[in-house]
Backbone as a ProteinNet text record, in pm:
[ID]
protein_1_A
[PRIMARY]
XXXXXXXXXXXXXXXXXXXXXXXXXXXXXXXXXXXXXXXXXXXXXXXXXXXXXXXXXXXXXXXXXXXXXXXXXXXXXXXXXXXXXXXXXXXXXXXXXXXXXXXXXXXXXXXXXXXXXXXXXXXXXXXXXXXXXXXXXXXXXXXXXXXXXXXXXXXXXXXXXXXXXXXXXXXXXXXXXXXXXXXXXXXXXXXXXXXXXX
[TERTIARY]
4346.2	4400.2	4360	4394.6	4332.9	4214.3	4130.3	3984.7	4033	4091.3	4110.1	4179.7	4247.2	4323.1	4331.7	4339.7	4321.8	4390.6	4428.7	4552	4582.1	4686.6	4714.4	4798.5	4793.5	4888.3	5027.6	5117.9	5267.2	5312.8	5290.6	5310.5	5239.1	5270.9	5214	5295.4	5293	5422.8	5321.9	5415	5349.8	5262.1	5292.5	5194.1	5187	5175.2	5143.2	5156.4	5080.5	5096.6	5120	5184.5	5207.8	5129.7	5048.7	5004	5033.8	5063	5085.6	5012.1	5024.2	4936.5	4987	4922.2	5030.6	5174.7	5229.9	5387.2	5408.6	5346.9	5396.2	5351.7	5471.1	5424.5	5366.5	5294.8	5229.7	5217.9	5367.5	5297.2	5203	5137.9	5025.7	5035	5004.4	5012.2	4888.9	4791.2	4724.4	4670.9	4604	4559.8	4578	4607.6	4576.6	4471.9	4380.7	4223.3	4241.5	4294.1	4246.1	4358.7	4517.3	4590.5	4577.6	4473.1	4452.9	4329	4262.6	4175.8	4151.8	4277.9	4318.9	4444.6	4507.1	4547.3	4668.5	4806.8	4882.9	4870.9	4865.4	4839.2	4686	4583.6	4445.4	4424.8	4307	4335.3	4219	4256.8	4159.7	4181.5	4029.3	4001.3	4074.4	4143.6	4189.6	4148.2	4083.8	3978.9	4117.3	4185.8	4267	4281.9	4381	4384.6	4559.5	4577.6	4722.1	4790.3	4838.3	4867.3	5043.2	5017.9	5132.3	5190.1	5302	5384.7	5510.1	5568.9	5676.8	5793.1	5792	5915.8	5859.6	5749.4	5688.6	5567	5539.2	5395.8	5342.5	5268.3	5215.5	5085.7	5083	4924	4892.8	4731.7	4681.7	4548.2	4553.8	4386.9	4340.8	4290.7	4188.5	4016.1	4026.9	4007.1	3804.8	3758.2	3612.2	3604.1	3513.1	3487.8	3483.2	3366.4	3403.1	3538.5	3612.4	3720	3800.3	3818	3820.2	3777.4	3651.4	3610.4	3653.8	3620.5	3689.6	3814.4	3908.1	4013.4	4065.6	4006.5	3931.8	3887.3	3792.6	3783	3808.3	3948.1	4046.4	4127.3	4147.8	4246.3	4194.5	4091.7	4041.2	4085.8	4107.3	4130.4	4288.8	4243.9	4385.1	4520.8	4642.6	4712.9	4715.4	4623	4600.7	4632.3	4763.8	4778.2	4794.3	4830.4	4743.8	4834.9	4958.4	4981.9	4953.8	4896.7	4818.9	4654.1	4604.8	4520.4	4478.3	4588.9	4593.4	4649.6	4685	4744.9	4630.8	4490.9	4389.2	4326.2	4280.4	4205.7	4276.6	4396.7	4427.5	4398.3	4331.8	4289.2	4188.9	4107.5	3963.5	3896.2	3795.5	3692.1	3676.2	3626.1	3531.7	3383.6	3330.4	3178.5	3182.5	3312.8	3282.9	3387.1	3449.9	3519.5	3370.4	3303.4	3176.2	3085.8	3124.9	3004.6	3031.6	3192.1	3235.5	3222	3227.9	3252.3	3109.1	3019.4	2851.2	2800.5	2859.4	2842.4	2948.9	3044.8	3119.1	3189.2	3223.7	3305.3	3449.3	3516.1	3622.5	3738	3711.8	3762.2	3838.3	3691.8	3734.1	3863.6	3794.3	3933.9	4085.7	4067.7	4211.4	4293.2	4238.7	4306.1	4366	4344.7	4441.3	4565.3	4679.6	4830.8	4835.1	4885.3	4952.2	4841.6	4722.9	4640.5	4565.8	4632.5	4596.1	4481	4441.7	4283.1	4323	4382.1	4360.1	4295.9	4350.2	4396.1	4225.7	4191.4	4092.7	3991.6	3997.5	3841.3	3868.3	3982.3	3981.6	3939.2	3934.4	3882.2	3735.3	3653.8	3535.3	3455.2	3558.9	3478.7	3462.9	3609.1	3641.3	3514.3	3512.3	3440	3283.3	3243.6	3129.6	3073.4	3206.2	3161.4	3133.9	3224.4	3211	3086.3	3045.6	2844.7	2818.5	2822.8	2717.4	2730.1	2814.2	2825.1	2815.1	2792.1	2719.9	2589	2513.7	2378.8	2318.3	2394.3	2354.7	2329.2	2417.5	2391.7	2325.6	2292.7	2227.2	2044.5	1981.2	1901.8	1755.8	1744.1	1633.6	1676.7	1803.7	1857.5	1851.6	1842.8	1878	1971.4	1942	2077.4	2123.2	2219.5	2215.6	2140.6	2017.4	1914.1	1815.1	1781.2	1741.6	1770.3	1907.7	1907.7	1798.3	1745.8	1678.9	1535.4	1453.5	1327	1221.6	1168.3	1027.5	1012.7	948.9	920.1	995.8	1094.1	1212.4	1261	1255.6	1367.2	1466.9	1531	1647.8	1814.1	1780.8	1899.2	1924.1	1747.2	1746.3	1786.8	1794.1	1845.7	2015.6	2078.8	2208.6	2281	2166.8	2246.7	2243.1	2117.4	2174.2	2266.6	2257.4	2397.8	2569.7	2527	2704.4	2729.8	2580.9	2637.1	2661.1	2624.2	2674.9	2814.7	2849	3026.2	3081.1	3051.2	3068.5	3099.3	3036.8	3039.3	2883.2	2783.8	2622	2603.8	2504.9	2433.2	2303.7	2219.4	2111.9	1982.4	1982.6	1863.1	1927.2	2015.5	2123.5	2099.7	2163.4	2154.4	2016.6	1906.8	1775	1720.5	1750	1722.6	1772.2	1930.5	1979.6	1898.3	1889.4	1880.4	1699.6	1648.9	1545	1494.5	1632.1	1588.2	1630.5	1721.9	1784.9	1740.7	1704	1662.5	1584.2	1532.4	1399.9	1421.9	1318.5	1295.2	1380.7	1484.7	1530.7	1675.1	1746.1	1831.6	1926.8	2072.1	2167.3	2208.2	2289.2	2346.8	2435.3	2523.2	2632.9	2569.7	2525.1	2466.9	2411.5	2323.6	2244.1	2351.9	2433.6	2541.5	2602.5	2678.3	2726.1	2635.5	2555.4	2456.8	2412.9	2377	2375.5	2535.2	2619.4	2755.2	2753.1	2750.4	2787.6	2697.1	2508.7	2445.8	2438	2560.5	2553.8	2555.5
-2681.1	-2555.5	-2437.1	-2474.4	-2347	-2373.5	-2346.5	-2326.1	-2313.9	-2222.3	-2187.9	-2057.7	-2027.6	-1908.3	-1832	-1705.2	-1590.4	-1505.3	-1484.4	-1411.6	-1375.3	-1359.7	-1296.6	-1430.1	-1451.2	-1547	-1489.5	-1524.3	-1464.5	-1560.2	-1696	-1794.1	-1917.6	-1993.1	-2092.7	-2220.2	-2321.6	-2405.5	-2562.4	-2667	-2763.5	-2821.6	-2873.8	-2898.7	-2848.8	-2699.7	-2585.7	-2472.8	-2378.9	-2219.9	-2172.8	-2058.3	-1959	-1848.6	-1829.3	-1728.8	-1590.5	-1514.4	-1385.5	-1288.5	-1356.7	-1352.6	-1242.7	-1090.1	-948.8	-996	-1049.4	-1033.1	-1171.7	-1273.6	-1413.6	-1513.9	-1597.5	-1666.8	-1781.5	-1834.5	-1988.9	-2080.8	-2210.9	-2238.5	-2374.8	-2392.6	-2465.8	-2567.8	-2733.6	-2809.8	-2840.9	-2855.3	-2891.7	-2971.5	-2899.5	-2996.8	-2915.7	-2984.4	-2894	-2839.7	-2893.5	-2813.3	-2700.8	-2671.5	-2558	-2468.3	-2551.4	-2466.2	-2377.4	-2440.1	-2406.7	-2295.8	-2301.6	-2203	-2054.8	-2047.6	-1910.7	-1842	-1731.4	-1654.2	-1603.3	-1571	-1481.7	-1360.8	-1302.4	-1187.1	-1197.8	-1250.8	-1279.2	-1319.5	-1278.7	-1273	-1363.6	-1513.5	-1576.1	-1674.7	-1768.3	-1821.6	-1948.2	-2053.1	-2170.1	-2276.9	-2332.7	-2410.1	-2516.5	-2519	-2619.2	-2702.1	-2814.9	-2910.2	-2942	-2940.8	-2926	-3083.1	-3147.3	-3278.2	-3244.6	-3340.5	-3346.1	-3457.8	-3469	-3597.4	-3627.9	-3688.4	-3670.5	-3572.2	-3602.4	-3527.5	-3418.4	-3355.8	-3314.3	-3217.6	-3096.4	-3022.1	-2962.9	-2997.1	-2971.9	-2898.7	-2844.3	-2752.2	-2790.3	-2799.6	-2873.9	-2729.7	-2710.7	-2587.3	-2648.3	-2598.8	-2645.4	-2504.7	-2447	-2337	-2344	-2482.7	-2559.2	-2574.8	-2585.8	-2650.5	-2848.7	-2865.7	-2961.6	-3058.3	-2956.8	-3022.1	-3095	-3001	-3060	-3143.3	-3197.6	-3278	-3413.8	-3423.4	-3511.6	-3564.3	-3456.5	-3530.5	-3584.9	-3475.6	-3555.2	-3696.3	-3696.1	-3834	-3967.3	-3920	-4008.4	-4024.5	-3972.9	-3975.5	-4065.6	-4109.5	-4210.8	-4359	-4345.6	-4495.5	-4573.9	-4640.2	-4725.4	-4727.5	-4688.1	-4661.5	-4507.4	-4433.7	-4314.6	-4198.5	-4147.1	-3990.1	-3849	-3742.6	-3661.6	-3618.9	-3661.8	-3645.5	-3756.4	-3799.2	-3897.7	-3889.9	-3827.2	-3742.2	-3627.9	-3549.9	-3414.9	-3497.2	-3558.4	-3631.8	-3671.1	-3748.2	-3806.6	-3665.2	-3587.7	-3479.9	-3387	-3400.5	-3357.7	-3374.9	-3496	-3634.9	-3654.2	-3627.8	-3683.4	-3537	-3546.3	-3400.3	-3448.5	-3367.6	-3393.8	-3470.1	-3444.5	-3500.6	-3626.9	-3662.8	-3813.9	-3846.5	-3819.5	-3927	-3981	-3900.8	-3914.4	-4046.8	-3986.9	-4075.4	-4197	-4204.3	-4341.1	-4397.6	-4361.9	-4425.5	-4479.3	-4402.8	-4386.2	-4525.9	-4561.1	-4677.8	-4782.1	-4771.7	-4876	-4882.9	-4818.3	-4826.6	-4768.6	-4890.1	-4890.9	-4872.8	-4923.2	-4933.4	-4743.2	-4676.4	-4550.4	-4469.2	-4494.6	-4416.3	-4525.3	-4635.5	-4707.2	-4684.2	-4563.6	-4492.7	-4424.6	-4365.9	-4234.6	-4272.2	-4240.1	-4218.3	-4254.4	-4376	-4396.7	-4507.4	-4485.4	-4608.3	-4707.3	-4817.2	-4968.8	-5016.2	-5102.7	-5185.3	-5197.3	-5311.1	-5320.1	-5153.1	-5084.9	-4980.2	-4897.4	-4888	-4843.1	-4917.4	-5095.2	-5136.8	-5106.5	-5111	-5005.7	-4885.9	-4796.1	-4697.3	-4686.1	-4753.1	-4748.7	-4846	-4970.4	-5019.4	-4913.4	-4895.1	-4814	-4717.4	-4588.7	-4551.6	-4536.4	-4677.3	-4675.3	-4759.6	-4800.8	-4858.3	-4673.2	-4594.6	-4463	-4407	-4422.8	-4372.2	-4446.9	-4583.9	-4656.1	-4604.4	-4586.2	-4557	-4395.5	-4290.6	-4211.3	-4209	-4331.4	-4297	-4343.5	-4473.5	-4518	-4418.1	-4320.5	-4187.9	-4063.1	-4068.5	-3959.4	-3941	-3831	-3812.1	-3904.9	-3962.2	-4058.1	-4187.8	-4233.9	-4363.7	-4458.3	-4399.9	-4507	-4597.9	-4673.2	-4769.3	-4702.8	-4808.1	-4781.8	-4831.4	-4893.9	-4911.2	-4804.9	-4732.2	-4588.3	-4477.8	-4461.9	-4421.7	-4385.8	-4475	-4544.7	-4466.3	-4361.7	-4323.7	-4444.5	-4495.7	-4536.9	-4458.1	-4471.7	-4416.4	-4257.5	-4275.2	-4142.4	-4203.6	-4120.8	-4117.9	-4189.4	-4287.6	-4365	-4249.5	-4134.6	-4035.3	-3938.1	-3968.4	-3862.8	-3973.6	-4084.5	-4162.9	-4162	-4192.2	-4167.3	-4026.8	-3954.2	-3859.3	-3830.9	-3848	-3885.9	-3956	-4120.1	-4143	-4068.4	-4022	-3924.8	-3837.5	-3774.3	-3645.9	-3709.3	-3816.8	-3889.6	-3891.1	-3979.5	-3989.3	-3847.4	-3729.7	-3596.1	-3517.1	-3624.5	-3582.2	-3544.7	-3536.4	-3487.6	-3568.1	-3554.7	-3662.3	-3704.5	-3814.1	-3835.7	-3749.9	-3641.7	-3575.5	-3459	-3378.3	-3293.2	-3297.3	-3446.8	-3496.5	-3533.4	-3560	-3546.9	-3413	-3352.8	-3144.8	-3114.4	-3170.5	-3052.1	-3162.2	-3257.7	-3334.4	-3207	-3285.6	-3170.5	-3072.9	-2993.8	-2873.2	-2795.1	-2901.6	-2884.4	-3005	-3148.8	-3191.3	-3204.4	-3198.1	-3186.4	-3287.8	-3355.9	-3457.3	-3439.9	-3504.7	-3547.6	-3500.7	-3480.7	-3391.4	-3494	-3538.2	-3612.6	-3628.4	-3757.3	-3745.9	-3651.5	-3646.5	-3545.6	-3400.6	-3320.4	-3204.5	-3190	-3284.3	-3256.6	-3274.5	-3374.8	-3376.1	-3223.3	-3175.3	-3023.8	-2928.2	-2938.3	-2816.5	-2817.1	-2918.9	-2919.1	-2841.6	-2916.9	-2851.1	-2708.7	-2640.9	-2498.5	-2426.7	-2494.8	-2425.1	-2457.6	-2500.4	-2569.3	-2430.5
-4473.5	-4422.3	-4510.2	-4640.6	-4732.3	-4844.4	-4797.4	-4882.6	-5033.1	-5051.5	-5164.1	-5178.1	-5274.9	-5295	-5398.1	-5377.3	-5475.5	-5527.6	-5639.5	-5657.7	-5819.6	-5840.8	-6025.1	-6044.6	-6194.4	-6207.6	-6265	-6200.8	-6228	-6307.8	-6347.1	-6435.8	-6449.4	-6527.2	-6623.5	-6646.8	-6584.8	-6627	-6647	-6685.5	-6711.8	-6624.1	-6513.7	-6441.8	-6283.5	-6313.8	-6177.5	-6198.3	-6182	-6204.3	-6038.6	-6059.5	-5963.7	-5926.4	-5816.9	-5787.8	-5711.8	-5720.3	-5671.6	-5560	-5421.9	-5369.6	-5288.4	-5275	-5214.7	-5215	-5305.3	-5354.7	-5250.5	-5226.1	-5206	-5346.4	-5357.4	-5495.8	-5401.8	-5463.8	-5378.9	-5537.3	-5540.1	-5632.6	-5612.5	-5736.8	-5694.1	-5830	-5782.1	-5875.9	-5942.2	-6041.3	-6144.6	-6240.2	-6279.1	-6419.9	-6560.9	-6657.6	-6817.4	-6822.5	-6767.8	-6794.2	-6725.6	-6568.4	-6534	-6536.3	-6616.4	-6686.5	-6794.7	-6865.2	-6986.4	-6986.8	-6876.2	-6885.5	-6807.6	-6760.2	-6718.6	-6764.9	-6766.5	-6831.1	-6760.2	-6796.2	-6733.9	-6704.4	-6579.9	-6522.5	-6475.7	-6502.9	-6475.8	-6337.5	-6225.8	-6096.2	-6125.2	-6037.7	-6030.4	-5886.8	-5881.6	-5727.7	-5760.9	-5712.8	-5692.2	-5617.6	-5579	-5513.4	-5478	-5331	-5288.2	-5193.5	-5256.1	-5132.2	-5135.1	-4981.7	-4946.4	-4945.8	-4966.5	-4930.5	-4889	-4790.3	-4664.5	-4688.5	-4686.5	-4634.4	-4563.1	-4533.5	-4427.4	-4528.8	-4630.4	-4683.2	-4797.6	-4759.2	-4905.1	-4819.5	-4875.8	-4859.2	-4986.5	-5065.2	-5182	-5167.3	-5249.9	-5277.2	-5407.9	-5430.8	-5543.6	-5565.2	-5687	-5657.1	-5837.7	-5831.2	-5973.8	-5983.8	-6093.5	-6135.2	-6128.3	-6022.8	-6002.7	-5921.2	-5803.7	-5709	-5769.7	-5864.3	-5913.8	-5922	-5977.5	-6016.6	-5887.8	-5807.8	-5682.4	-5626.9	-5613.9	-5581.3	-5609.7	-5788.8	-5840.2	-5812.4	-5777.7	-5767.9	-5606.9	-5492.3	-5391	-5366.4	-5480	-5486.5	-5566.5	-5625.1	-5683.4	-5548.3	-5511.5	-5382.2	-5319.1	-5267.7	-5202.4	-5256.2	-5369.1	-5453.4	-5400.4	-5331.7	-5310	-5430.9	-5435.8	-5518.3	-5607	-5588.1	-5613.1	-5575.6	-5613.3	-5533.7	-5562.3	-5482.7	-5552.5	-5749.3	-5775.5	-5912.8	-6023.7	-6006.3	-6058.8	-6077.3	-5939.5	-5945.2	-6104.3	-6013.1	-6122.1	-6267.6	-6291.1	-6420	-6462.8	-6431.6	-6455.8	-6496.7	-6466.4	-6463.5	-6571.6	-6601.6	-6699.4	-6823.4	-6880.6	-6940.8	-7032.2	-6888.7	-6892.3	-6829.6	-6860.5	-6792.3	-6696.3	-6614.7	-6504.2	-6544.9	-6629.4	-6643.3	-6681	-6815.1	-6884.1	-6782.4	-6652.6	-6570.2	-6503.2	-6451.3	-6376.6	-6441.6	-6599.7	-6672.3	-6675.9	-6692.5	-6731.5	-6568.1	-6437.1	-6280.9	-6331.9	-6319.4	-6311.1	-6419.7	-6513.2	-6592.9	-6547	-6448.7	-6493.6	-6608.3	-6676.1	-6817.3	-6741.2	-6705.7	-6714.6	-6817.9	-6876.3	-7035.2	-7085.1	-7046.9	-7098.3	-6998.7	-6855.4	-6800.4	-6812.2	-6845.7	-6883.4	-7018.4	-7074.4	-7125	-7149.5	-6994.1	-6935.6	-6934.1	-6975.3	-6935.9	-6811.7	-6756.4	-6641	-6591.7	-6638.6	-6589.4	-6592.8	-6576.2	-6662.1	-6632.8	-6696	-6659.2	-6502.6	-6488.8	-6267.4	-6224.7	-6238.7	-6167.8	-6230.8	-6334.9	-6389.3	-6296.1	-6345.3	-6277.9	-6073.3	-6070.1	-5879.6	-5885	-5958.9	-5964.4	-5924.8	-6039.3	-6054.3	-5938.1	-5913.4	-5764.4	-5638.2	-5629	-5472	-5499.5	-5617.4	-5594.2	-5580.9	-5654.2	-5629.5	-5488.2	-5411.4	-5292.3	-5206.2	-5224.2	-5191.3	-5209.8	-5316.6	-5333.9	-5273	-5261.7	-5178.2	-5026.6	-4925.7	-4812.8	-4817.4	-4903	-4922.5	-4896.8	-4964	-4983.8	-4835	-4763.3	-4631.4	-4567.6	-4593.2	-4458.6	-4544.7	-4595.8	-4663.2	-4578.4	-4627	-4556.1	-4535.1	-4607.6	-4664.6	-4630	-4595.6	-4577.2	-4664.6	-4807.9	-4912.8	-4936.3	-5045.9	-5075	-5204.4	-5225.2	-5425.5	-5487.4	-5462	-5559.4	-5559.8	-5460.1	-5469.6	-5557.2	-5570.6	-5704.3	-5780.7	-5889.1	-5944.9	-5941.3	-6013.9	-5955	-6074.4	-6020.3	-6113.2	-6178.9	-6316.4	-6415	-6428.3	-6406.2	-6494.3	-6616.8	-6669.9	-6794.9	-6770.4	-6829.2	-6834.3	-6761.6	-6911.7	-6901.5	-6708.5	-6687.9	-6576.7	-6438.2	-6446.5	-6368.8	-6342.8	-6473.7	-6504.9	-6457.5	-6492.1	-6447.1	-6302.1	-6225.9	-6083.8	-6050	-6070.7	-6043.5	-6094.4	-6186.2	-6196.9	-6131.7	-6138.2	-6024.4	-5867.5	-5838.9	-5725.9	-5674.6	-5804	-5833.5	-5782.4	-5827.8	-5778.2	-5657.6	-5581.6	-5443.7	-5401.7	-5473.9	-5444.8	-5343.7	-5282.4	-5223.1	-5302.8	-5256.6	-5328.7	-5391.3	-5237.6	-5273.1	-5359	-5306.7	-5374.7	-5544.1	-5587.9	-5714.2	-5795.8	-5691.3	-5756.2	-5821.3	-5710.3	-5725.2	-5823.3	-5833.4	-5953.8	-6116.4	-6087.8	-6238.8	-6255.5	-6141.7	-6161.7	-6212.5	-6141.3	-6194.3	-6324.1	-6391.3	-6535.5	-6634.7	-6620.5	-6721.1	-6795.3	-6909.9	-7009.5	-7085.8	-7112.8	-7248.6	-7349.2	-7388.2	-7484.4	-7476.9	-7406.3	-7344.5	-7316.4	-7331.7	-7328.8	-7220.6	-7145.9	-7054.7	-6998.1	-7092.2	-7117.5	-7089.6	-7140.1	-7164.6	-7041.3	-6964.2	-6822.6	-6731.4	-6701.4	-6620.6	-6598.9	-6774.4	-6729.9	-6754.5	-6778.9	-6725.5	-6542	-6462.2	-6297.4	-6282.2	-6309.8	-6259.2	-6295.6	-6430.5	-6408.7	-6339.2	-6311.3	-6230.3	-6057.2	-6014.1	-5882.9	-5834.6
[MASK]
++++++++++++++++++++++++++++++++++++++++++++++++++++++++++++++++++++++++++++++++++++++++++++++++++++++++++++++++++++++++++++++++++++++++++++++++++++++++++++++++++++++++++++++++++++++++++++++++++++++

Protein backbone atom coordinates (compact mmCIF):
# COMPACT_ATOMS: atom_id res chain seq x y z
CA UNK A 1 0.00 0.00 0.00
CA UNK A 2 2.77 2.44 0.88
CA UNK A 3 5.95 2.62 -1.18
CA UNK A 4 7.46 4.45 1.22
CA UNK A 5 7.13 7.53 3.34
CA UNK A 6 8.38 10.92 3.91
CA UNK A 7 8.45 13.08 6.58
CA UNK A 8 10.47 14.82 9.80
CA UNK A 9 11.18 12.71 12.56
CA UNK A 10 9.16 13.79 15.69
CA UNK A 11 10.88 10.85 17.62
CA UNK A 12 13.19 8.09 18.24
CA UNK A 13 12.28 5.13 20.39
CA UNK A 14 13.67 1.66 20.72
CA UNK A 15 12.42 -0.14 18.12
CA UNK A 16 10.29 2.56 15.84
CA UNK A 17 10.50 6.18 15.13
CA UNK A 18 7.69 8.51 14.38
CA UNK A 19 7.22 10.41 11.43
CA UNK A 20 5.54 13.70 11.02
CA UNK A 21 3.87 13.52 8.09
CA UNK A 22 1.75 17.37 7.48
CA UNK A 23 0.96 16.95 11.30
CA UNK A 24 -0.02 12.99 11.05
CA UNK A 25 2.40 10.90 13.21
CA UNK A 26 2.78 7.43 11.38
CA UNK A 27 4.68 5.35 13.65
CA UNK A 28 6.88 3.02 12.05
CA UNK A 29 8.72 -0.15 13.39
CA UNK A 30 12.61 -0.78 12.60
CA UNK A 31 15.88 -1.55 12.90
CA UNK A 32 18.98 0.02 15.09
CA UNK A 33 20.72 0.55 11.95
CA UNK A 34 18.25 2.74 10.37
CA UNK A 35 17.50 4.08 13.93
CA UNK A 36 20.70 4.98 14.38
CA UNK A 37 21.27 6.68 11.27
CA UNK A 38 18.87 9.44 11.15
CA UNK A 39 18.32 12.27 13.32
CA UNK A 40 15.50 14.06 15.33
CA UNK A 41 13.78 16.66 13.42
CA UNK A 42 15.68 15.43 10.04
CA UNK A 43 13.17 14.91 7.03
CA UNK A 44 13.85 11.71 5.61
CA UNK A 45 12.43 8.77 2.96
CA UNK A 46 11.35 5.40 4.77
CA UNK A 47 11.24 2.65 2.35
CA UNK A 48 7.93 0.46 3.76
CA UNK A 49 6.20 -2.55 4.24
CA UNK A 50 2.79 -2.74 6.02
CA UNK A 51 2.11 -6.15 7.59
CA UNK A 52 -1.52 -7.02 8.39
CA UNK A 53 -3.00 -9.38 10.63
CA UNK A 54 -6.29 -10.19 11.99
CA UNK A 55 -5.64 -8.28 15.19
CA UNK A 56 -2.69 -6.02 14.26
CA UNK A 57 -1.65 -3.38 11.22
CA UNK A 58 1.99 -2.56 11.45
CA UNK A 59 4.24 -0.45 9.28
CA UNK A 60 7.89 -1.45 8.91
CA UNK A 61 10.27 1.35 6.74
CA UNK A 62 14.03 1.08 6.92
CA UNK A 63 16.15 4.23 5.92
CA UNK A 64 17.45 1.60 2.22
CA UNK A 65 15.80 0.22 -0.31
CA UNK A 66 18.20 -2.64 0.53
CA UNK A 67 17.31 -2.89 3.79
CA UNK A 68 14.02 -3.65 2.82
CA UNK A 69 14.54 -6.08 0.81
CA UNK A 70 16.40 -7.99 3.20
CA UNK A 71 14.00 -8.06 5.49
CA UNK A 72 11.37 -8.87 2.77
CA UNK A 73 13.21 -11.59 2.43
CA UNK A 74 13.48 -12.88 5.92
CA UNK A 75 9.85 -12.84 5.86
CA UNK A 76 9.70 -15.54 3.48
CA UNK A 77 11.49 -17.96 5.97
CA UNK A 78 9.05 -20.26 7.58
CA UNK A 79 8.87 -19.13 11.34
CA UNK A 80 10.02 -15.65 10.49
CA UNK A 81 8.12 -12.43 11.10
CA UNK A 82 8.22 -9.18 10.49
CA UNK A 83 9.83 -8.38 14.42
CA UNK A 84 12.14 -10.78 14.21
CA UNK A 85 12.77 -9.59 10.92
CA UNK A 86 13.56 -6.07 12.07
CA UNK A 87 15.33 -7.71 15.25
CA UNK A 88 17.76 -9.62 12.74
CA UNK A 89 18.60 -6.50 10.84
CA UNK A 90 19.20 -4.83 13.81
CA UNK A 91 22.18 -7.33 14.36
CA UNK A 92 23.65 -8.08 11.48
CA UNK A 93 24.14 -5.60 8.32
CA UNK A 94 22.66 -6.03 5.40
CA UNK A 95 25.88 -7.12 3.40
CA UNK A 96 27.51 -9.82 5.99
CA UNK A 97 23.68 -11.21 6.35
CA UNK A 98 24.01 -11.57 2.44
CA UNK A 99 27.53 -12.88 2.87
CA UNK A 100 26.92 -15.27 5.44
CA UNK A 101 23.18 -16.71 3.20
CA UNK A 102 25.66 -16.54 0.01
CA UNK A 103 28.25 -19.04 1.87
CA UNK A 104 26.03 -20.96 3.86
CA UNK A 105 27.61 -19.91 7.12
CA UNK A 106 25.03 -20.48 9.25
CA UNK A 107 26.91 -20.38 12.22
CA UNK A 108 27.30 -16.52 11.84
CA UNK A 109 23.62 -15.47 11.67
CA UNK A 110 22.96 -18.06 14.79
CA UNK A 111 24.26 -15.55 16.63
CA UNK A 112 21.74 -13.17 16.37
CA UNK A 113 19.54 -12.75 19.56
CA UNK A 114 16.56 -14.84 19.16
CA UNK A 115 18.05 -17.20 16.58
CA UNK A 116 19.18 -20.70 17.08
CA UNK A 117 21.08 -23.04 14.77
CA UNK A 118 17.52 -24.86 13.42
CA UNK A 119 16.24 -21.61 12.73
CA UNK A 120 19.67 -20.15 11.27
CA UNK A 121 20.39 -23.36 8.96
CA UNK A 122 16.22 -22.52 7.75
CA UNK A 123 17.24 -19.42 7.00
CA UNK A 124 19.97 -20.03 4.71
CA UNK A 125 18.11 -23.13 2.99
CA UNK A 126 14.63 -21.40 2.45
CA UNK A 127 16.57 -18.76 1.13
CA UNK A 128 18.70 -20.14 -1.08
CA UNK A 129 15.89 -22.39 -2.44
CA UNK A 130 14.48 -18.58 -3.09
CA UNK A 131 17.64 -17.73 -5.45
CA UNK A 132 17.29 -20.83 -6.99
CA UNK A 133 13.60 -20.27 -8.24
CA UNK A 134 14.83 -16.78 -8.95
CA UNK A 135 17.32 -17.76 -11.31
CA UNK A 136 14.72 -20.44 -13.17
CA UNK A 137 12.84 -17.39 -14.24
CA UNK A 138 15.28 -14.96 -14.77
CA UNK A 139 16.11 -13.85 -18.23
CA UNK A 140 18.70 -16.31 -19.52
CA UNK A 141 16.96 -19.31 -17.76
CA UNK A 142 19.71 -20.26 -15.56
CA UNK A 143 20.13 -22.50 -12.68
CA UNK A 144 22.25 -22.06 -9.60
CA UNK A 145 25.14 -23.35 -11.18
CA UNK A 146 25.13 -20.39 -13.51
CA UNK A 147 26.00 -18.32 -11.06
CA UNK A 148 29.36 -19.36 -11.46
CA UNK A 149 31.25 -17.39 -14.59
CA UNK A 150 34.40 -19.47 -15.91
CA UNK A 151 37.40 -17.94 -15.29
CA UNK A 152 36.20 -14.94 -12.80
CA UNK A 153 37.79 -14.19 -9.90
CA UNK A 154 36.72 -16.39 -7.05
CA UNK A 155 35.61 -12.88 -5.03
CA UNK A 156 33.66 -11.72 -8.31
CA UNK A 157 31.62 -14.90 -8.25
CA UNK A 158 30.70 -14.52 -4.50
CA UNK A 159 29.78 -11.53 -4.90
CA UNK A 160 27.21 -12.34 -7.47
CA UNK A 161 25.82 -14.79 -5.51
CA UNK A 162 25.19 -12.23 -2.42
CA UNK A 163 23.94 -9.75 -4.29
CA UNK A 164 21.45 -12.53 -5.31
CA UNK A 165 20.44 -13.15 -1.69
CA UNK A 166 19.45 -9.31 -2.16
CA UNK A 167 16.85 -9.64 -4.26
CA UNK A 168 19.13 -8.98 -7.81
CA UNK A 169 18.50 -11.13 -10.37
CA UNK A 170 21.31 -12.90 -12.21
CA UNK A 171 22.05 -10.57 -14.90
CA UNK A 172 21.21 -7.47 -12.56
CA UNK A 173 23.99 -9.00 -10.17
CA UNK A 174 26.51 -9.69 -13.00
CA UNK A 175 26.24 -5.79 -14.13
CA UNK A 176 26.60 -4.39 -10.87
CA UNK A 177 29.72 -6.86 -9.75
CA UNK A 178 30.85 -5.56 -13.15
CA UNK A 179 30.65 -2.55 -13.00
CA UNK A 180 32.36 -2.07 -9.48
CA UNK A 181 34.81 -4.94 -9.07
CA UNK A 182 38.66 -4.66 -9.65
CA UNK A 183 41.42 -7.09 -8.85
CA UNK A 184 42.11 -7.51 -5.49
CA UNK A 185 39.14 -5.96 -3.98
CA UNK A 186 37.30 -7.95 -1.02
CA UNK A 187 34.13 -9.52 -0.87
CA UNK A 188 32.89 -7.27 1.57
CA UNK A 189 33.95 -3.94 0.02
CA UNK A 190 32.42 -5.07 -3.63
CA UNK A 191 29.18 -6.33 -2.14
CA UNK A 192 28.77 -2.58 -0.47
CA UNK A 193 30.09 -0.71 -2.99
CA UNK A 194 27.10 -2.36 -5.88
CA UNK A 195 24.60 -1.49 -3.05
CA UNK A 196 25.38 2.22 -2.42
CA UNK A 197 25.78 2.48 -6.31
CA UNK A 198 22.42 0.65 -7.15
Amino acid sequence: MFEFIRGSVAGKHLDYVVLDVNGVGFRIFTSLNTIGSIETGEIVTLYTYMSVKEDDISLYGFITDSELETFKLLLQVNGVGPKMAASVLSQISVTDFSLAVARSDHKSISKVKGIGPKLAQRIVLELKDKVGMDLAGSSDGGDSASVNIVGADPVFNEAVEALMVLGYNLQAARDAVSKTYAQGMSLEDTVKLCIRNR
